[in-house]
Structures are given as structure tokens and as C-alpha cells.
C-alpha atoms as one frame of an Amber mdcrd trajectory, in Angstrom:
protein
  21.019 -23.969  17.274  23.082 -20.917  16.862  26.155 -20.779  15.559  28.741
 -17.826  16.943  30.481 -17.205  13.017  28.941 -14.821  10.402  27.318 -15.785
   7.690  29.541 -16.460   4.748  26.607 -16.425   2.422  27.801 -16.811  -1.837
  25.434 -15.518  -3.076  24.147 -11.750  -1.619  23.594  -9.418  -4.304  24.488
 -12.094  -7.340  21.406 -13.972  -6.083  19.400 -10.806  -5.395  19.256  -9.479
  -8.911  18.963 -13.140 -10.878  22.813 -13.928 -11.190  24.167 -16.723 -10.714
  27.001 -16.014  -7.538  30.890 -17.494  -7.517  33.145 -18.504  -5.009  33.554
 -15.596  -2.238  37.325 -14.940  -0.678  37.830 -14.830   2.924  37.960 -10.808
   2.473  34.677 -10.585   0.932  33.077 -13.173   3.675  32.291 -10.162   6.004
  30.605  -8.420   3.093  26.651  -9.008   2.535  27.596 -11.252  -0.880  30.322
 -11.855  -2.948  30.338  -9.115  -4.842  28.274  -6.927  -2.619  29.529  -3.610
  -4.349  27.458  -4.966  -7.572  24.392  -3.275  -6.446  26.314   0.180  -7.154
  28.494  -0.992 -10.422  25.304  -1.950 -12.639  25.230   1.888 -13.849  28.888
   2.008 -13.558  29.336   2.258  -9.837  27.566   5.997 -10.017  24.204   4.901
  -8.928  23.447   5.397  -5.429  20.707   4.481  -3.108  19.236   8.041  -3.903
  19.300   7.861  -7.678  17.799   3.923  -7.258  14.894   5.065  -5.343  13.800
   8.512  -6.807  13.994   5.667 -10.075  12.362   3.218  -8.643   9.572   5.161
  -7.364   9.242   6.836 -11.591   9.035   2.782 -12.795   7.009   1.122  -9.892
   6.397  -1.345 -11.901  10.046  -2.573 -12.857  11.157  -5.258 -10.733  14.811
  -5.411 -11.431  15.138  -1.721 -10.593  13.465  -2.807  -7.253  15.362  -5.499
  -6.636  18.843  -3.211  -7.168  17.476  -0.553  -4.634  16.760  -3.852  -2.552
  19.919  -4.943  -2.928  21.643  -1.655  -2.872  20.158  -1.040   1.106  21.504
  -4.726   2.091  25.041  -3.623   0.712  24.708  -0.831   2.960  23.472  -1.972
   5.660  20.331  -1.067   5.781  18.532  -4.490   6.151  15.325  -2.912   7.398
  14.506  -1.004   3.779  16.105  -4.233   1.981  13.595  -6.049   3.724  10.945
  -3.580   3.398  11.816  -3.633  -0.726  12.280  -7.189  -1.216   8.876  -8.333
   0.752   6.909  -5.554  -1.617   8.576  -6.892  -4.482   8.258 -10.579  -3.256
   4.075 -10.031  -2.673   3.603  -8.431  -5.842   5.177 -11.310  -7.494   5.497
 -14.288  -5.352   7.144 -16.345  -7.348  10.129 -14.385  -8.258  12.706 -16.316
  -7.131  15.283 -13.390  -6.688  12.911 -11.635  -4.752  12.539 -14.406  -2.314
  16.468 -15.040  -2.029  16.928 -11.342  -1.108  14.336 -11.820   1.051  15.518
 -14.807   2.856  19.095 -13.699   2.868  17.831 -10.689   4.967  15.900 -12.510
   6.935  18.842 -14.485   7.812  21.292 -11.564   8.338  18.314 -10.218  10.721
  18.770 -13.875  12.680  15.014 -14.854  11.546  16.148 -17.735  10.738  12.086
 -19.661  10.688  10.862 -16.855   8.753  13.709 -17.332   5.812  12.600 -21.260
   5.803   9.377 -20.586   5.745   9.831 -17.889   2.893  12.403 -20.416   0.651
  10.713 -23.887   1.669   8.236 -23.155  -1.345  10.191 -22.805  -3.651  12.925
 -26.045  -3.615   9.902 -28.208  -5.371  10.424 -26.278  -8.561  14.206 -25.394
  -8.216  16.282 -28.057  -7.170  19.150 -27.635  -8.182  19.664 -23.903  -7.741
  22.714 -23.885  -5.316  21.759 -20.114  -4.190  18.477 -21.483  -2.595  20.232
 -24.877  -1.350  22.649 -22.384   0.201  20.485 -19.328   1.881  17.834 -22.856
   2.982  20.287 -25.090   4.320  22.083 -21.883   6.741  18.800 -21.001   7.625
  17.426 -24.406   8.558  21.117 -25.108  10.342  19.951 -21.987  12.446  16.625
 -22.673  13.041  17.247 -26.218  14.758  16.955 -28.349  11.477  20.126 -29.176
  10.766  18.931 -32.996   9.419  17.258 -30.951   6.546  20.571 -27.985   6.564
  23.175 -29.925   6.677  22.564 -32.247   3.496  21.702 -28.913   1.339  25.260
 -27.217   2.465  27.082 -30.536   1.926  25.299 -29.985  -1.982  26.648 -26.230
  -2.003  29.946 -27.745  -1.055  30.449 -30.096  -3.490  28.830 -28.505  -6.150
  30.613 -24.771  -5.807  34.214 -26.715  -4.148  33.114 -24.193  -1.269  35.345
 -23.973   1.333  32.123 -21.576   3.396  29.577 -24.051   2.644  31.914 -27.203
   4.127  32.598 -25.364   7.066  29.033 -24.516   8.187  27.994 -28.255   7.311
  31.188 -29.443   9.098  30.983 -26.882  12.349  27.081 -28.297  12.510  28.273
 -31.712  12.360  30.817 -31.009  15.604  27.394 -29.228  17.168  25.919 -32.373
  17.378  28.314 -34.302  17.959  28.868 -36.288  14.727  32.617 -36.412  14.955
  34.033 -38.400  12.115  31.458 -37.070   9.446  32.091 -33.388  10.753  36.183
 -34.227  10.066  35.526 -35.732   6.442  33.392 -32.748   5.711
């Protein structure tokens, strides 16, 4: 099931680097995340993709600088080095959650849509109530033809972030198949 809108994803960069994400406005929708431009204001806004990977590649080892150069690439969109940084940063630990959300959330904006499930499926046992995973999940099962298992997780987002993205997606699903009057109260 594919859906012809872009993804209006809350979470991006917020999610990314371990933050929690807010409410995105119908200007920032086309952006990668809320507040995609977060991955250059953590130093300021004078830290570039440059300066992030000649630092990364000094401090292999730190994962949140990894995770901003990760980040950093999916702002600019570059989602084949995000991808390539979040999966080394997501196998060396594999159960960093922010790791996986950038992961999935590129995987999504690449339209692999079964490899973000797969990815994020893991971890909803031992996060359940972490909206940013309901959200990046639910889209991605939507996508991928599950939309009994995505639509329930957007409705969550919905009413748990009074998202206006998240009830569209889970409303525009419900019209896809047909399920009229839920689709309108949604």
C-alpha cells in the first residue's frame, strides 16, 4: 500500500540523537524532522558535516557524535551516508534505540518500508510507550501492507501528541481500505 503524500515524520533528528520530538508545523513537514536544522545547532549551528566527520572519525568510539554526523547527512539529504552511519552505529550497539530510529526513519524516507519494520519490530517489547517508535513503526507498517498493525500505532501518536500528521496518515489509510466512517472520526 503506498500512499502518494510525504512523510510527515515528528520525530527526524529529535529522535535521532535521544530527544524526545514535538509537534511539527505544516512548514517543517517537508523537512526530514521537526527540527531538522538541530543536527547543525548542537555546536551552535557552526558544525558542519565536515567538522562532524573529521570528529567523528578522532572519537570512533562516541556514539552521540555518530549519531549527529548521522543525523547531520539525513538533514542534508544525503540518506545514503545517514544510512551508512546509523547501520554502523546500530551493529555496534544494537540496542541503541536512537540508532535504530535513525535507521528506520531512513529506511522509510528510502521507501524500504519492510526493512524499517523489520529493524523497529524488536524493539516495541521493551518500549511501549515511546511515541517516536509507535510513529516511524506504524508509517512504515501502513507502507508495507500492514496497516491492521499501522494504523492502531498512528491512532496512539495521534492521541497522545494531539497530532494533526499522525491522524491524517491513520485517517487517509482508513479511506485506502475503505473503512469510511472510522477514517471520518479519525
Amino acid at each position: 500500500m503506498r500512499f502518494a503524500w510525504k512523510l510527515c515524520v515528528t520525530l527526524g533528528v529529535h529522535a535521532a540523537q535521544g530527544q524526545g520530538a514535538r509537534q511539527s508545523s505544516a512548514a517543517e513537514s517537508a523537512a526530514p524532522g521537526p527540527s531538522a536544522t538541530a543536527a547543525g545547532a548542537q555546536g551552535g549551528g557552526t558544525l558542519s558535516i565536515e567538522s562532524l566527520r573529521r570528529a567523528a572519525a578522532q572519537n570512533p568510539s562516541d556514539t552521540s557524535l555518530r549519531l549527529k554526523l548521522a543525523a547531520a547527512y539525513f538533514h542534508a539529504g544525503d540518506l545514503a551516508h545517514a544510512r551508512i552511519v546509523y547501520q554502523a552505529v546500530h551493529a555496534a550497539e544494537p540496542g541503541n534505540l536512537a540508532a535504530a530510529l535513525g535507521l528506520g526513519y531512513t529506511y522509510v524516507k528510502l521507501g524500504r518500508y519492510d526493512d524499517a519494520v523489520e529493524l523497529l519490530a524488536p524493539f516495541e517489547h521493551a518500549h511501549p510507550a515511546n511515541l517516536d517508535l509507535e510513529y516511524v513503526l506504524g508509517y512504515a507498517q501502513i507502507e508495507s501492507g500492514q496497516p491492521a498493525h499501522g494504523i492502531p500505532r498512528m491512532e496512539t501518536v495521534a492521541r497522545g501528541r494531539h497530532s494533526a500528521d499522525a491522524w491524517l496518515i491513520a485517517g487517509s489509510a482508513l479511506m485506502y481500505l475503505k473503512h469510511y466512517p472510522q477514517a471520518q472520526t479519525d
